[in-house]
Chimera marker file (.cmm) of the C-alpha trace (Angstrom):
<marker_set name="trace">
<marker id="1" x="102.375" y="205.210" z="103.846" r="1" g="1" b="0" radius="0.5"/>
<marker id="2" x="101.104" y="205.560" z="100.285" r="1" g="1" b="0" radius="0.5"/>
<marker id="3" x="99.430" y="208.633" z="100.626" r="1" g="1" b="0" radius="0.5"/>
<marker id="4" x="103.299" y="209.915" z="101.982" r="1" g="1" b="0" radius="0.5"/>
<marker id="5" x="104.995" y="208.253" z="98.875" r="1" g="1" b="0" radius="0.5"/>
<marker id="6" x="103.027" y="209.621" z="96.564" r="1" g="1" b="0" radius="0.5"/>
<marker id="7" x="103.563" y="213.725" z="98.017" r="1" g="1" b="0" radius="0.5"/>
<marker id="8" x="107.059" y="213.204" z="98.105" r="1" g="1" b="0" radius="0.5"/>
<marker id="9" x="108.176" y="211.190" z="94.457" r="1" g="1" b="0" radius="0.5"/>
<marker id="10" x="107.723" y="214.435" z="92.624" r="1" g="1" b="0" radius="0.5"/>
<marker id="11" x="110.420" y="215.799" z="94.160" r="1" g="1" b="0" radius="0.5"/>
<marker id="12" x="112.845" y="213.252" z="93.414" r="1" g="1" b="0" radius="0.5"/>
<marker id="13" x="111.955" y="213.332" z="90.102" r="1" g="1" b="0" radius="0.5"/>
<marker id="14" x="112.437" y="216.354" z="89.378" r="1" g="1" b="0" radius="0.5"/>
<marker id="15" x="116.062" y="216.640" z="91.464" r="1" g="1" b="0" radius="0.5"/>
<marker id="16" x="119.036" y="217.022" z="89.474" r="1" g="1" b="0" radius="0.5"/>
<marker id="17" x="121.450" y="216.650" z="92.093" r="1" g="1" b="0" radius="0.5"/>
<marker id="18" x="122.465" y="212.812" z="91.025" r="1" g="1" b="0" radius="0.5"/>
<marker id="19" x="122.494" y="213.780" z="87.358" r="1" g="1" b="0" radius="0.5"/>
<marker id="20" x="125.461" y="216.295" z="87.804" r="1" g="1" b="0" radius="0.5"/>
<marker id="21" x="127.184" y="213.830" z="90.250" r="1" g="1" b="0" radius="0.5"/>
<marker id="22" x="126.721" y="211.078" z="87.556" r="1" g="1" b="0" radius="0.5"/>
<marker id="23" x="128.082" y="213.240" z="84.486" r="1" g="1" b="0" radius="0.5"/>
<marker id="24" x="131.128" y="214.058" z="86.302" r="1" g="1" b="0" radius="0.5"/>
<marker id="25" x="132.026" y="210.255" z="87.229" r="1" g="1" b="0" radius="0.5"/>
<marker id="26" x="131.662" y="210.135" z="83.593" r="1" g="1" b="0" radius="0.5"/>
<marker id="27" x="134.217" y="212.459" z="82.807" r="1" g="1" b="0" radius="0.5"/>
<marker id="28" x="136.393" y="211.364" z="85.402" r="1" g="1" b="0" radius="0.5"/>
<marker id="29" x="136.103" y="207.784" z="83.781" r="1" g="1" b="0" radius="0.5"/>
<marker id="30" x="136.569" y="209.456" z="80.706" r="1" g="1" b="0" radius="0.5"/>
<marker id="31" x="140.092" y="210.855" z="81.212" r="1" g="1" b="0" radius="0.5"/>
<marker id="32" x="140.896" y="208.035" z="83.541" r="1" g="1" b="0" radius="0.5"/>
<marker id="33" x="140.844" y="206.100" z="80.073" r="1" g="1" b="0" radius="0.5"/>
<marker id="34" x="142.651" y="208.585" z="78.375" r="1" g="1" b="0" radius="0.5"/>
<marker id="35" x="145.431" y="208.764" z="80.385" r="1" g="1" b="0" radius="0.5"/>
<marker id="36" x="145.762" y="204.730" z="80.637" r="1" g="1" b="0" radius="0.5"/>
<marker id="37" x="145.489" y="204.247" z="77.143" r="1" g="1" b="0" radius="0.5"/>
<marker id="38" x="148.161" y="206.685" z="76.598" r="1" g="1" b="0" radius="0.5"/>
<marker id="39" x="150.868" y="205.062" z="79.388" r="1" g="1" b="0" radius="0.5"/>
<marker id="40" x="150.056" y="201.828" z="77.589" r="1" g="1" b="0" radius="0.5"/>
<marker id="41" x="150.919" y="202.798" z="74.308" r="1" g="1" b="0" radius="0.5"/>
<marker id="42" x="153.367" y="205.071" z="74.997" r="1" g="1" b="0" radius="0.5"/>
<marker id="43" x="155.103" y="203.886" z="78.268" r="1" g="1" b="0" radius="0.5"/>
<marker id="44" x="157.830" y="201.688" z="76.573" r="1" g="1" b="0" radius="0.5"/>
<marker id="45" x="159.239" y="204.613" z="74.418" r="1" g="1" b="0" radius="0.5"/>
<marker id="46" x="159.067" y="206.852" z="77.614" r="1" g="1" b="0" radius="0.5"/>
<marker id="47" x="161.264" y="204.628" z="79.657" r="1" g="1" b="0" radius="0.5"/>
<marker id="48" x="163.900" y="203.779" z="76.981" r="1" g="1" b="0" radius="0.5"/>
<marker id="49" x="163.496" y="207.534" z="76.171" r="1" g="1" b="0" radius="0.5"/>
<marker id="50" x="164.375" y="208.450" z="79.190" r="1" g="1" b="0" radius="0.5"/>
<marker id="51" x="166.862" y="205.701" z="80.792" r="1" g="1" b="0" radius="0.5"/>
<marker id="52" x="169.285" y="206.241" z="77.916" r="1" g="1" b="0" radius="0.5"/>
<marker id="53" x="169.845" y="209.229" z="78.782" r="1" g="1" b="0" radius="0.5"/>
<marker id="54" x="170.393" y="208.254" z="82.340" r="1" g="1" b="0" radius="0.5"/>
<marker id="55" x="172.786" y="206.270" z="81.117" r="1" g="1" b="0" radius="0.5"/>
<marker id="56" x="174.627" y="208.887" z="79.106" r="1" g="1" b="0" radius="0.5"/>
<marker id="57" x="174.884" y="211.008" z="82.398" r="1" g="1" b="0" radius="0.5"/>
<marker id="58" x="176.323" y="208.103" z="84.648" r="1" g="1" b="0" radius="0.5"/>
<marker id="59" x="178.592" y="206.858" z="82.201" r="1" g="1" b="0" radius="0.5"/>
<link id1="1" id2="2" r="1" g="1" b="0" radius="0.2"/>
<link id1="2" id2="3" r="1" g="1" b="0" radius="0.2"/>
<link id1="3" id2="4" r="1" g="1" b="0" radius="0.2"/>
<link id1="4" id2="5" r="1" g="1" b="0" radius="0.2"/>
<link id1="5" id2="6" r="1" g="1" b="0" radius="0.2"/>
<link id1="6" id2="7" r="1" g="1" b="0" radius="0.2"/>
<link id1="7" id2="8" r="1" g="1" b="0" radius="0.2"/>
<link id1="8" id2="9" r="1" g="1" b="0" radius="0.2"/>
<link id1="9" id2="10" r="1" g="1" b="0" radius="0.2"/>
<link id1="10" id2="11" r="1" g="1" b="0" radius="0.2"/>
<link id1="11" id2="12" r="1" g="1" b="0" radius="0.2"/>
<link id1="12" id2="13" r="1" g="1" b="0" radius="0.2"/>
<link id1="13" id2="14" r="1" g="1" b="0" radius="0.2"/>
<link id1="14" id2="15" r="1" g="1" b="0" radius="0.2"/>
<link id1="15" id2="16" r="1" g="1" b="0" radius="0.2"/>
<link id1="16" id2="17" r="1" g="1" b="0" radius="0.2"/>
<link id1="17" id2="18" r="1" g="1" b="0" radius="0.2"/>
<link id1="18" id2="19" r="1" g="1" b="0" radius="0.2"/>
<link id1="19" id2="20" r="1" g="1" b="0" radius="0.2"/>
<link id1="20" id2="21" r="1" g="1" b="0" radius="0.2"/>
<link id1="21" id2="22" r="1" g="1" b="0" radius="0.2"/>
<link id1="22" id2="23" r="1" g="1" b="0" radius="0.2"/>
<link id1="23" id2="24" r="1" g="1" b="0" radius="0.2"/>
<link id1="24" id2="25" r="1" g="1" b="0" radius="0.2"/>
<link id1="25" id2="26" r="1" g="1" b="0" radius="0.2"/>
<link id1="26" id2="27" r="1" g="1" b="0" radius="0.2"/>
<link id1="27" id2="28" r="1" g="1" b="0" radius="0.2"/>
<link id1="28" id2="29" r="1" g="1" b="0" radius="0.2"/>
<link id1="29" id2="30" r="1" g="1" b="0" radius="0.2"/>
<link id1="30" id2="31" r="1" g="1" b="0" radius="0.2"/>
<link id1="31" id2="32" r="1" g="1" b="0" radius="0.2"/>
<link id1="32" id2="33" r="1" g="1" b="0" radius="0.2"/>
<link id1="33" id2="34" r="1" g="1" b="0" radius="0.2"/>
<link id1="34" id2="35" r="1" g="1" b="0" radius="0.2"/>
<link id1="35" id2="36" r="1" g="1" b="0" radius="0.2"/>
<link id1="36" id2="37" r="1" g="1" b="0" radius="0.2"/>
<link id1="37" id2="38" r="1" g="1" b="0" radius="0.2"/>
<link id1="38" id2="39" r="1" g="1" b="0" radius="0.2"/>
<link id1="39" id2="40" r="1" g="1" b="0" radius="0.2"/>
<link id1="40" id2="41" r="1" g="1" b="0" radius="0.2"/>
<link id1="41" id2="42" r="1" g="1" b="0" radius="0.2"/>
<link id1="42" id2="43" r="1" g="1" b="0" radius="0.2"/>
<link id1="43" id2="44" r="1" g="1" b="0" radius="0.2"/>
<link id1="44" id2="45" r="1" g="1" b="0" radius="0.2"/>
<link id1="45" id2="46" r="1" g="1" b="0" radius="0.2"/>
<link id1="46" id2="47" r="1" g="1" b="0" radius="0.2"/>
<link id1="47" id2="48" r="1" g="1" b="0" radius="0.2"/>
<link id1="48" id2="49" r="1" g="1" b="0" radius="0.2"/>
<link id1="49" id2="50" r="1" g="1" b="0" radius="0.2"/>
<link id1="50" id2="51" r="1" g="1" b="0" radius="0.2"/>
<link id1="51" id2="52" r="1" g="1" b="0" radius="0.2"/>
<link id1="52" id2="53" r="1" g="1" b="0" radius="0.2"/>
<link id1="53" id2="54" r="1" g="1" b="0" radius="0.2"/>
<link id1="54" id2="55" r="1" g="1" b="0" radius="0.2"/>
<link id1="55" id2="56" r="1" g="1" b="0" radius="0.2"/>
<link id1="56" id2="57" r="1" g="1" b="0" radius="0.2"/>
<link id1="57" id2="58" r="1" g="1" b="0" radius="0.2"/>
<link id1="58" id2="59" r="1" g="1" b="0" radius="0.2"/>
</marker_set>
């Protein structure tokens, strides 16, 4: 079993298939945040923004 460990950990060391799987979570995360952070702060001023002039129309 050793002997078979040892022929085949080079080749998952030197595999880069996680690494680009792993930076695009990342980026995913990344803009996951962004987008969040920007219905959070921006959200209330949206909805009055846009409800008023619902208002305007039905009324």
């Amino acid at each position: 079993m050793r002997i078979l460990f040892t022929k085949v950990k080079p080749r998952y060391l030197t595999s880069e298939q996680g690494a680009t799987a792993l930076e695009y979570a990342i980026i995913a995360a990344g803009i996951a945040l962004v987008i969040s952070s920007a219905v959070y702060a921006f959200g209330g001023t949206l909805y009055e923004f846009f409800y008023a002039g619902l208002e305007d129309l039905i009324n």
